[in-house]
N, C-alpha and C positions, 0 to 999 in steps of 0.2 A: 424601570429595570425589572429584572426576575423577578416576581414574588411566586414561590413554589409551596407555600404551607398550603394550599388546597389540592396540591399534588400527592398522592401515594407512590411512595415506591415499592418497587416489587417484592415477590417474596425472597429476597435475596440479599437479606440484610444484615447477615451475618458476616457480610462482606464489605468493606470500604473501596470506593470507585475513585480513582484516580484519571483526570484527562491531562493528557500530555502532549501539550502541542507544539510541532517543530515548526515556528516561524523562518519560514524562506522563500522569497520573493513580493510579489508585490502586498504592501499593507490589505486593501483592497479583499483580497482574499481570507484573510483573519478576518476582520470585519463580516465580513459575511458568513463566516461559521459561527461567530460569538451569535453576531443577528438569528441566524436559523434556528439557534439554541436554547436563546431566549426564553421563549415560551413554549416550547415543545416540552410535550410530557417526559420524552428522556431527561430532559435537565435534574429531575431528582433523582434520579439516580446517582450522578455524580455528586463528589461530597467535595471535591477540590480543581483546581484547574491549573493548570502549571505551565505557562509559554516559555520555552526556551528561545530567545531571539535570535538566529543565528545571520542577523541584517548587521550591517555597521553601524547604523542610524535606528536610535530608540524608539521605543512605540509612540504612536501619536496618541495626543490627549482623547481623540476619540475612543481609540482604545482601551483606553484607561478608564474611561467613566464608562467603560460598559464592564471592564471588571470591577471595578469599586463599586458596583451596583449587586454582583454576586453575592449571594445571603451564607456563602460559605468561604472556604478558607482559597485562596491565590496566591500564584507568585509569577513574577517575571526574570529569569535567569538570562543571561548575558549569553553572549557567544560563547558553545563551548569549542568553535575552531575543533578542524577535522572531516567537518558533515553533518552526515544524518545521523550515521549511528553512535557518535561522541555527543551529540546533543540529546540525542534518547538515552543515554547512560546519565547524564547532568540529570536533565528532568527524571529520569526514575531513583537519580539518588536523593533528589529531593522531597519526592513524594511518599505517603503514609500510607495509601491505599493498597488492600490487600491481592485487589485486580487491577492490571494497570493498562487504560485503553491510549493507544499508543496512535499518531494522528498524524498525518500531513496540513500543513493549514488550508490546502483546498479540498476541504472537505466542508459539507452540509446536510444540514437535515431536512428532509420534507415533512410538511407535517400530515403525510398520507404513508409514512412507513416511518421505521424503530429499529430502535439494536437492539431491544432489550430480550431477544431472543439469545442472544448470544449467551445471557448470564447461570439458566440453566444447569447450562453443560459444566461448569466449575461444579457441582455440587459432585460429578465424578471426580476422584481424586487422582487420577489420572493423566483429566485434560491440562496443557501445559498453555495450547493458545487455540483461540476461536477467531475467525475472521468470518466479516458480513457478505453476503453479495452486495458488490459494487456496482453502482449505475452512472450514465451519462446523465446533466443535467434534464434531459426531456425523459428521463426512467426508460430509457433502454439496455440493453446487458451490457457489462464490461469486463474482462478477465481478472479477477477477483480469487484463482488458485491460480496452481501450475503444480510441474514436475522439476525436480531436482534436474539443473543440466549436467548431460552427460554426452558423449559421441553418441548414445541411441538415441536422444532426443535430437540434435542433432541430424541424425539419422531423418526421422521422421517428418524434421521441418523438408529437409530434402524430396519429401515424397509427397508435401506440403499435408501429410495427416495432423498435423497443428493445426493448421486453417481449417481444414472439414469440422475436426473436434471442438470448436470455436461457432460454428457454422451451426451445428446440432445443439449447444449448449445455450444460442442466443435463441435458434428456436422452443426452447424447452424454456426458456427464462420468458418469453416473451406470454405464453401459452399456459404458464401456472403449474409445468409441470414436474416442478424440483420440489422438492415437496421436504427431505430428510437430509439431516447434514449429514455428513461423511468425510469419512482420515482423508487427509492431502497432505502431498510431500511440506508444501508451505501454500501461507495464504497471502496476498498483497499486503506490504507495509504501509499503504495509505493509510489504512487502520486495520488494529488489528487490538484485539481483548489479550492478555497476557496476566498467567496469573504467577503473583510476585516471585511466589518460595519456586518455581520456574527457571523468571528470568535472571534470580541471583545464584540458584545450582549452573546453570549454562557458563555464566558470569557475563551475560549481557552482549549487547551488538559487537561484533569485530569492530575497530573504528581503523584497522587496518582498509576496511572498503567504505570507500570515500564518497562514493557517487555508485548509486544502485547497489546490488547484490545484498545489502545487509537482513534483511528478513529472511533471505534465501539460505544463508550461511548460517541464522540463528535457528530455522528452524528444521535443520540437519540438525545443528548441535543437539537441541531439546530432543529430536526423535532417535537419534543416539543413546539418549541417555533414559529412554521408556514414556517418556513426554509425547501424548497425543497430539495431533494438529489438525484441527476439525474447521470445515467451512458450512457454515450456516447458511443457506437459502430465504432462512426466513426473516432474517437482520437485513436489513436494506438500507444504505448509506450513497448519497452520491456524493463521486469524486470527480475533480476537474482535472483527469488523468492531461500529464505532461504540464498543468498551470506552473509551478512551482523550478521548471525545469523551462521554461518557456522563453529565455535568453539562450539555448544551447539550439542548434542548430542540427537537419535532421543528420547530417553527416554525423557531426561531432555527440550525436547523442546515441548514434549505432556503435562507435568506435569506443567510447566509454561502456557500452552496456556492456559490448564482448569482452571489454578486459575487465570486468568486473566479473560475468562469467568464469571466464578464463581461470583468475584466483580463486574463484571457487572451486573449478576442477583440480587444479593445480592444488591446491592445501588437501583436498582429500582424498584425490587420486592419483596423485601425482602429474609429471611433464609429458609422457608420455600420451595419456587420454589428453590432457591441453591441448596438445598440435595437434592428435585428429580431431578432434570440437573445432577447431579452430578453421582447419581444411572444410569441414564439412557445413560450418556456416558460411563460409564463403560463397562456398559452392550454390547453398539454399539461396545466398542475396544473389548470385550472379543470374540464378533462374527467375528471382521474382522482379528485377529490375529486368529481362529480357521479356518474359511475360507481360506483365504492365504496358512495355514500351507497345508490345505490338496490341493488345489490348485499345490500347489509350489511341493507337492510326487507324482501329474499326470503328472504335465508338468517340472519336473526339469533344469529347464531354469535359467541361472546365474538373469534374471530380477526377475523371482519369486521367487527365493529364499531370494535376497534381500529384497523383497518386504515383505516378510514371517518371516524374521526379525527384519525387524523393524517395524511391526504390533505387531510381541512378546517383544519387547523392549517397544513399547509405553505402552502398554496393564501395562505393567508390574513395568512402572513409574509412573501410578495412581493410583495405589492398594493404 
């Protein structure tokens, strides 16, 4: 198990690190964050570990003798029913730590990249929350920010300037050439750094959104209220984006995002913006499921075909 006393932690120790991890879906996947954590130099940094389980069925013994091997303090909290962001309020009421790194359980660490970039930026009294860049298990780019949804973003996906902007960011992540973090409206809640006196002025996740939107809506709140929201280039984490979500289907996972969106729009700009957002994604899926299809009859390639699929599947879940 861990032994981290040959370990130094960073210059950042004025601060207690809290990990917070929202157990959902296969064990499998916990398993393999506790393993990659192991013995990776981050592991001192953290001073606690907190699994919220939000499974019917308890951890398994494997589980367990990898926390009961932890040289610091653990807990396993129970369902807290609701989601994501009812079980990330459980887990950070439980926790001590004065930053609190906030985690989906399909998440790992390489041991050829670190967060501990991220810790810095708290020494500004400012920053409210830092997110890493996200990667695919083989370390290629993954969308790791965004913009607050509104009808112009919306807008944009329509003229597919989303995809280009995506398109420029994986070249630039692949090539070394991100170099400074910089404010974003919000950063992925795969994980995400959160520092506490933050996320208890805000008063923590909506658990009003059940499924997606909740980092979106929390960190409007925080930037409302003068709370920076920074994305680090130079924190590197990979995620096994959709693992956790991998029983939902691509229909029923387009149809839940939008209305997850949606009440986003809806609580801060009201109904009115909703149903253009609303119209105008449609619109964006009817082009990309049209697109695709004829794509996928030039180049019938097993990737575009799938690809042409489940553009017609999404498209076809938000009528």
């Amino acid at each position: 198990m861990l032994s981290s006393s040959c370990l130094r932690k960073p210059a950042v120790d004025f601060q207690q690190v809290s990990l917070v991890i929202v157990h959902y879906g296969q064990e499998e996947f916990l398993i393999h964050l506790l393993d990659s954590l192991e013995s990776h130099p981050d592991a001192v940094i953290i001073d606690e570990l907190i699994v919220v389980n939000n499974q019917e069925q308890s951890l398994s013994p494997e589980a367990f003798r990898w926390l009961s091997g932890w040289a610091r303090r653990y807990w396993v909290l129970g369902s807290a029913g609701g989601g994501y962001a009812a079980a990330v309020n459980r887990g950070v009421a439980a926790a001590t730590g004065d930053i609190l790194l906030i985690s989906n359980n399909d998440i790992q660490w390489r041991p050829d990249s670190s967060v501990r970039a991220l810790f810095p930026h708290f020494r500004d009294p400012a920053v409210g929350v830092v997110g890493p860049q996200l990667m695919y298990p083989d370390g290629s780019w993954q969308r790791s920010y965004g913009s607050f949804p509104s009808p112009l973003t919306a807008l944009a996906s329509c003229l597919f300037l989303d995809t280009m902007r995506h398109i420029v960011a994986s070249f630039f992540f692949q090539r070394g050439l991100w170099q400074r973090a910089r404010v974003v409206d919000y950063v992925d809640g795969a994980f995400m750094a959160v520092r506490r006196t933050c996320f208890e002025e805000v008063g923590g996740f909506d658990e009003e959104f059940t499924f997606y939107g909740e980092e979106v809506d929390f960190c409007f709140r925080a930037s409302r209220r003068g709370w920076k929201v920074l994305w680090e280039p130079g924190a590197r984490i990979v995620h096994l984006r959709g693992a956790t979500s991998a029983r939902v289907d691509a229909g029923a996972y387009a149809r839940r995002l939008l209305e997850a969106q949606c009440r986003f729009i809806n609580k801060h700009y009201g109904a009115r913006p909703e149903r253009r957002y609303r119209r105008l994604i449609r619109w964006a899926m009817a082009e990309r499921a049209v697109m695709y299809r004829w794509i996928a009859r030039l180049h019938p390639s097993p990737q575009w075909q799938a690809r042409a699929e489940e553009a017609r599947l999404r498209y076809e879940a938000i009528l």
